[in-house]
Each structure stands twice: as structure tokens, then as C-alpha cells.
N, C-alpha and C positions, 0 to 999 in steps of 0.2 A: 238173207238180210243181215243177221248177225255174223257172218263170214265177212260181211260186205263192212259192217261195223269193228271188226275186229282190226282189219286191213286197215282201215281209216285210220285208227287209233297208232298203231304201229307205223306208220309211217309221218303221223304227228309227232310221236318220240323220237323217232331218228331223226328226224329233218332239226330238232331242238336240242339233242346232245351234237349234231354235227357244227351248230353254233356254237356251241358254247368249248370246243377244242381251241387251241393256241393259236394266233398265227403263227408264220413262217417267222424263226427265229436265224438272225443275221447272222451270219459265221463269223469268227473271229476274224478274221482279211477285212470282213465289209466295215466291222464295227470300227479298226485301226483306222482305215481309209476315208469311212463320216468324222471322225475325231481329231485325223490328222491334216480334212481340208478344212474341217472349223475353227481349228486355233491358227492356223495360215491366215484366214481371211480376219480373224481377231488380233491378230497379231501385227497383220500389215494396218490399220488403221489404227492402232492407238498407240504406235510405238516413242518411245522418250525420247527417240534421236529426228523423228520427223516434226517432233513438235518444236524441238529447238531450233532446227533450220527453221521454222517456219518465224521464233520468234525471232531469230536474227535478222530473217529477213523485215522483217516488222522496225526492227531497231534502226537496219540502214534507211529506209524509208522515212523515216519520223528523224533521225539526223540531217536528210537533205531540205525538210520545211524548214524557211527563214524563219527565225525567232522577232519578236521585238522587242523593241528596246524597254527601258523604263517610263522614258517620257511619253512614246507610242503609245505604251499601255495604260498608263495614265488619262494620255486626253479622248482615249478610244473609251472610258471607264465613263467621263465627265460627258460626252458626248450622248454616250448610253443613258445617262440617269436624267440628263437634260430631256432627252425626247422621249424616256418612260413617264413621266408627269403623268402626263394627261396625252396619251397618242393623238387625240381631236385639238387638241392645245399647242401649238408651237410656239407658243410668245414664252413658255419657260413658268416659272416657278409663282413670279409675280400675278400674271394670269390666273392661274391656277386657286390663287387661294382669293380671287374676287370671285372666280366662279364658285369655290366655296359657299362665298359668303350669301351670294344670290339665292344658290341653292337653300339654303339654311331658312334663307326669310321666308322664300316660296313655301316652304315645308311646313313653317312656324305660322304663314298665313292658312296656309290649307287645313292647320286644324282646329281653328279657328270659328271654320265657317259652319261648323257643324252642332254646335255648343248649343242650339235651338231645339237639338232635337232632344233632348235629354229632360225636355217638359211637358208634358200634356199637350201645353197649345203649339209650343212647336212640330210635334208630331202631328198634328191637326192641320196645321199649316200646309205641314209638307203634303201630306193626307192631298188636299186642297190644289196643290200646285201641280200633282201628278196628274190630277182627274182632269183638269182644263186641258195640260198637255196630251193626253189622250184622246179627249172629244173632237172630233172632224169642225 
């Protein structure tokens, strides 16, 4: 039994120093040859001369869209601020600020109607109007 114990132990040691050796370390060739496809493949994508062709190409493209003129830009400018108003609004600016003013009163009327509650009896009231509306 303790033979049996002794083995046990002994080949728990070995099996835990055999972990803990090096791996296989690269040769010189292999390390040149990871190092020298790595800076290839770095090198071919971020290089200063692919990027310029790229932006010349960019420049000739952007030279062949028609420009416009002053006036173009102008009523393309007037056109734009006319139909931002109010997108629901196409009558323009006049429009625009009667629905203003509708709004305004609607707002000024609605808070209005609540000024009741701010009393004894008008919270009673209301109290009152809820219960009726509830009963079948």
C-alpha cells in the first residue's frame, strides 16, 4: 500500500514539473519570417502613396459634380426655410404664426379651467363629478 502511495506521489511530481518546462522555442528563420510577413501585410494597407491615389481619386470625382450658381443657391436656401415653418403648414410664415396664436389661447384657456381645484369646495365638486361618472 505505501509502495502504491509512494508511486502515486512520484508520478504527480513528474507529470507537474513536465508542465511547467518551456515551450518549443522559434528558431531564428521562423521568428525573421512571422516579422517579415507582419510588416508586409502592415505595410501594404496603410501606405502614404495608396492613400493619395485614393484622394486624387476623390478630388477628380468631386471636380466632375456640377456646382451651382449663386442665385441656385439662394432660392434653394429661401425655398428650404419657406417649407421648414411648420412641415404640416405650407401656406408659409403668415400661417404659421396664427396657428401660433390659437395655440397660445387654447393653452391660456386650459389652465384656466382648473383654478377650482385649488379650494376645498372645488375639490369636493370634482370629488362629486367623478363618483356619478363612475356609478353604472
Amino acid at each position: 500500500m505505501s509502495k502504491l502511495l509512494i508511486a502515486l506521489i512520484a508520478v504527480v511530481v513528474t507529470s507537474g514539473l513536465a508542465a511547467q518546462t518551456a515551450p518549443h522555442a522559434p528558431t531564428p528563420n521562423e521568428r525573421q519570417q512571422t516579422v517579415r510577413s507582419t510588416t508586409e501585410a502592415a505595410a501594404a494597407s496603410t501606405t502614404g502613396a495608396q492613400t493619395a491615389r485614393q484622394q486624387s481619386a476623390n478630388v477628380q470625382q468631386s471636380k466632375q459634380v456640377a456646382r451651382l450658381s449663386k442665385e441656385e443657391k439662394t432660392k434653394l436656401a429661401k425655398d428650404t426655410t419657406k417649407s421648414n415653418l411648420n412641415p404640416e403648414n405650407s401656406s408659409g410664415q403668415a400661417a404659421t404664426s396664427s396657428m401660433q396664436e390659437q395655440t397660445a389661447a387654447q393653452s391660456k384657456a386650459a389652465s384656466r379651467q382648473n383654478t377650482g381645484l385649488s379650494t376645498k369646495q372645488g375639490q369636493q365638486q370634482l370629488e362629486k363629478e367623478l363618483r356619478q361618472k363612475s356609478t353604472p
